[in-house]
N, C-alpha and C positions, 0 to 999 in steps of 0.2 A: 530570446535570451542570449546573455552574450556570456562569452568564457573570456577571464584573463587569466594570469598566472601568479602563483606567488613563491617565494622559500620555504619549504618545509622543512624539521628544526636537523634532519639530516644533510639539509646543503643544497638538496634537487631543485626542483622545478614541478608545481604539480596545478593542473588545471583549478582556477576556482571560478565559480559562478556568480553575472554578477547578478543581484535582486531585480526579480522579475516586475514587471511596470504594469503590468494584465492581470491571480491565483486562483487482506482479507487478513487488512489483520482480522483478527476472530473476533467478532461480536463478545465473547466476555472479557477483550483486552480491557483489561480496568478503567478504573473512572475514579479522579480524585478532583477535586475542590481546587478553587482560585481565583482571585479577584478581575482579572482580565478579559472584559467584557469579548465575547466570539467578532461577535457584528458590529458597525459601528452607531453610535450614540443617534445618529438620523436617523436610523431603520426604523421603521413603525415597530411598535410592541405587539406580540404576536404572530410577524411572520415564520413561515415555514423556509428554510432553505434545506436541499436533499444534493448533497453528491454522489451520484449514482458509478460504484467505483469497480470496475472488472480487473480483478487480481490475476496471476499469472500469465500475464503476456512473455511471448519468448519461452513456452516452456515447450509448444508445439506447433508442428505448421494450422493442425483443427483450432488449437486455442486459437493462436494470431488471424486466422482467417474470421473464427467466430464474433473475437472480440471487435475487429475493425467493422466489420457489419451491424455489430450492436451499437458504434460509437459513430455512425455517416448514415444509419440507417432508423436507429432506436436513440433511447434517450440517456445511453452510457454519456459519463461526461469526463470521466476520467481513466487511468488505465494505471498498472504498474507492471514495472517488469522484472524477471529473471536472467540476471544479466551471467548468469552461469550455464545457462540450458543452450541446447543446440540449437533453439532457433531461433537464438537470442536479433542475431544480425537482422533477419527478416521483418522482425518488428521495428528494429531500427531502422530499417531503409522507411519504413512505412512515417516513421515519424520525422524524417529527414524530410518525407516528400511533405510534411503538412504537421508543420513547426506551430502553428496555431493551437493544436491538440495541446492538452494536458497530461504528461506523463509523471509517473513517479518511479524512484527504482522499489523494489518487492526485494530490500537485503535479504542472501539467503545464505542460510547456516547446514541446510542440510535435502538430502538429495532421498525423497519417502517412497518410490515406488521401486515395484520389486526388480522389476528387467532394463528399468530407463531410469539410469543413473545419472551424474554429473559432477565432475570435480571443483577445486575452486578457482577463481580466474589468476589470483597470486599466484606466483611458484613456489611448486609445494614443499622446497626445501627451505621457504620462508614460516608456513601453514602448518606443521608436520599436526599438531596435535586437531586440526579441524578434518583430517583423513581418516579414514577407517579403514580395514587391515584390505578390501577389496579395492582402493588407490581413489575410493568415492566421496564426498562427502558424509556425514553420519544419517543414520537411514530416518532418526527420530528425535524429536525435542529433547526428552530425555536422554539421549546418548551427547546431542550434545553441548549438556548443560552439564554433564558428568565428567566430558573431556576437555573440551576446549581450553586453549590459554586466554586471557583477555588482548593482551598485547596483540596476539597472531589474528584472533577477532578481528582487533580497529584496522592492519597491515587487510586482511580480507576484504573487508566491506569497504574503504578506502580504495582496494585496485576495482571492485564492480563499479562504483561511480564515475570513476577515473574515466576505464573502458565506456560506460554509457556517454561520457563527455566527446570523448575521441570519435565515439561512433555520431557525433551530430545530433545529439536527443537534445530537447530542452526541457531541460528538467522541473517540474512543479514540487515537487514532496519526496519526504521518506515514507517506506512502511517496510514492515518482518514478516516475514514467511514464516506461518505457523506460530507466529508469537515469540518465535526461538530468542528474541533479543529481551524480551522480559522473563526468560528464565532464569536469570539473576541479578543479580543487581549489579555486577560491573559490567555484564551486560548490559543492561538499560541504560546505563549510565554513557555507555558507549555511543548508544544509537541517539539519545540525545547529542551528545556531543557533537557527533557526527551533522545533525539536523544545526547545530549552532558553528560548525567549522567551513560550512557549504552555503549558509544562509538559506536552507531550506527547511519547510513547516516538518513536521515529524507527527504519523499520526500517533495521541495520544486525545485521552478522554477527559472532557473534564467534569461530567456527573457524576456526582458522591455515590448514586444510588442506587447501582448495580453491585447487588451482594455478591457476583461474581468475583468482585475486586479482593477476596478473602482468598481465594485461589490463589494469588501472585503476589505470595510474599515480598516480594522484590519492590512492588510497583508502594505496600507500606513500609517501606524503610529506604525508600528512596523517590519515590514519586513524588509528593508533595515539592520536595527540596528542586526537583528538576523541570518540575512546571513553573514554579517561578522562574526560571532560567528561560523558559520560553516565554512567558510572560514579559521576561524582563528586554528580552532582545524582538519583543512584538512579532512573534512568531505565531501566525494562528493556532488555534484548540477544538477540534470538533467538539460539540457536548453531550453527543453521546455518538453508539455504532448501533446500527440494525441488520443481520444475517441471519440467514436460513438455511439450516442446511441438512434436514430430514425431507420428505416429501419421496414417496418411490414411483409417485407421475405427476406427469405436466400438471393437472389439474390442480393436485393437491400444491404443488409448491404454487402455480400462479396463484388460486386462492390464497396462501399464506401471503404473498407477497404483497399483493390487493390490501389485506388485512393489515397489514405493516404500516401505507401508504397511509389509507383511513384514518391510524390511528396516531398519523405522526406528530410529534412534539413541536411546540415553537422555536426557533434556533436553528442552529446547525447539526444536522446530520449528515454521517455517513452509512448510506447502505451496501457492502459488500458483495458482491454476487459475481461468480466463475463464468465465461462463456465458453464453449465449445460445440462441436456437432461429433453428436453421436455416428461414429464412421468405423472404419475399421482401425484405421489410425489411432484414436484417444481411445477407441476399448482395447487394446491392445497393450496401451497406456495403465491406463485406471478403470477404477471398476464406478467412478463416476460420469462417465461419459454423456449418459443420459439426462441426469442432474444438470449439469455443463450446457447442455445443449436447450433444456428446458428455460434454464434461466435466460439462453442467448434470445429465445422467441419469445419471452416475457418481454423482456426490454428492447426487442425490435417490435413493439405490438403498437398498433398509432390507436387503439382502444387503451393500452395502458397510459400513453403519452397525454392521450384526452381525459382521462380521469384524473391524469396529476394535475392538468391546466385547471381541472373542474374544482380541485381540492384547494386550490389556492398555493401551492407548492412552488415554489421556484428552485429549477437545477441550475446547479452549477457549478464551475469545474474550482480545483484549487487553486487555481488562480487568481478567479474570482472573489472566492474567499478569502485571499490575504487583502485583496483592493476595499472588501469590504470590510475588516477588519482591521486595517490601518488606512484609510482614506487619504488621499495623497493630496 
């Protein structure tokens, strides 16, 4: 993918991407309606397509090691990343070296674990209100959807893409951390935006049929208006998401995931799923480490890889997804 540049409305100079030639969030990120078919009009009726999508990359050297194993090894097909975390660069060299991958950034609004912090990548005498009184980002969704300004917002997640640009990534998509950008509505509004300022897909859902979508008043009182926006600039739409994320052993969560597979829908899917290895490093971290690690040997499993060929499933990454959603 290529970067040029163009004026932005302060005078600068700021990297833009140009449209790619190849295309966690949470399973109940909403789902609303819209006429703009996912796939295109050739696609047999029926098929399955699955983007199998490992979230937080760059958040640690376990993630980043977990996830590349899962994406050269396993049947990961896409990646996103945290371009605020300390090991943000590491996964950047990784996608520097093998431009081919599909990456997205993982905007992030807020820094959850108790001991392994992280600031924003703007200067935070640009950001003041996305800080919290320990100089970190806010620790939870709720904090900040209570603080945040939207202006300081767009100025944030504007310098992580920037940064992702500079550092050599090629970009496929957007996604939010933790959903933080559908906790309001000029939120949302922003992270579309963003997804239409960059010429990059934005994941949003567009199945009516998850009652989840009651949770996020945001996503009715603004969702509709800004999937036509993507519709309208032929920006793909997943049509629905699939996550898991109880299970307290391997077993239980592969069986779920198995189950998921089974019973997957025609269309496009995205299923969400963490990698990492249980080490001392990510327990140290989180208290999901083992989760993390479980999911990484689910999707390096060449038994799972053969069930999916068995099922009739086709992966593929976001990029694939836009080639097959606007056919060139």
């Amino acid at each position: 993918m290529r970067c040029t540049t163009r004026n932005d409305r302060a005078g600068g100079r700021r990297p833009v991407l140009d449209r790619a030639v190849t295309t966690r969030w949470l399973f109940w990120l909403l789902a609303i309606g819209g006429s703009y078919q996912a796939v295109g009009a050739t696609e047999p009726p029926g098929k399955k397509y699955l983007i199998i999508h490992a979230d937080d990359a760059g958040m640690s050297h376990s993630v980043n090691a977990a996830t590349i194993e899962a994406i050269q090894r396993g049947v990961v097909s896409s990646a996103s990343i945290m371009v605020p975390c300390p090991w943000f660069s590491e996964f950047a060299e990784y996608c520097r070296a093998h431009p081919q991958g599909d990456y997205g950034i993982h905007l992030t609004l807020n820094a959850e674990w108790k001991h392994y912090r992280w600031g924003p990548v703007a200067p935070r005498a640009q950001v003041p209100s996305l800080i919290d009184p320990e100089g970190h980002l806010w620790a939870n969704v709720q904090q900040v959807a209570q603080h945040v300004k939207a202006k300081e917002v767009a100025i944030e997640l504007r310098a992580q893409i920037d940064r992702a640009v500079r550092f050599g990534i090629p970009l496929s998509h957007l996604d939010t951390h933790m959903g933080a950008l559908a906790s309001r509505p000029d939120l949302l509004e922003i992270y579309v935006q963003l997804g239409l300022e960059y010429d990059l897909p934005v994941l949003f859902v567009r199945d009516t049929r998850d009652p989840a979508v009651q949770n996020y008043p945001a996503f009715a009182e603004r969702g509709p208006a800004l999937l036509k926006q993507l519709d309208a600039r032929r920006l793909p739409v997943v049509d629905r998401l699939a996550r898991f994320s109880g299970g307290d052993t391997h077993q239980v969560r592969r069986a779920n995931y198995l189950k998921t597979l089974r019973g997957l829908q025609p269309g496009v899917t995205e299923l969400i799923i963490h990698c990492g290895y249980d080490n001392q490093e990510l327990r140290a971290i989180t208290h999901s480490a083992a989760r993390r690690d479980s999911d990484r040997r689910t999707f390096s499993d060449p038994d799972v890889a053969s069930l999916i060929r068995e099922l009739g499933i086709e992966v593929i990454s976001w990029r694939q997804f836009r080639k097959l959603a606007v056919p060139e």
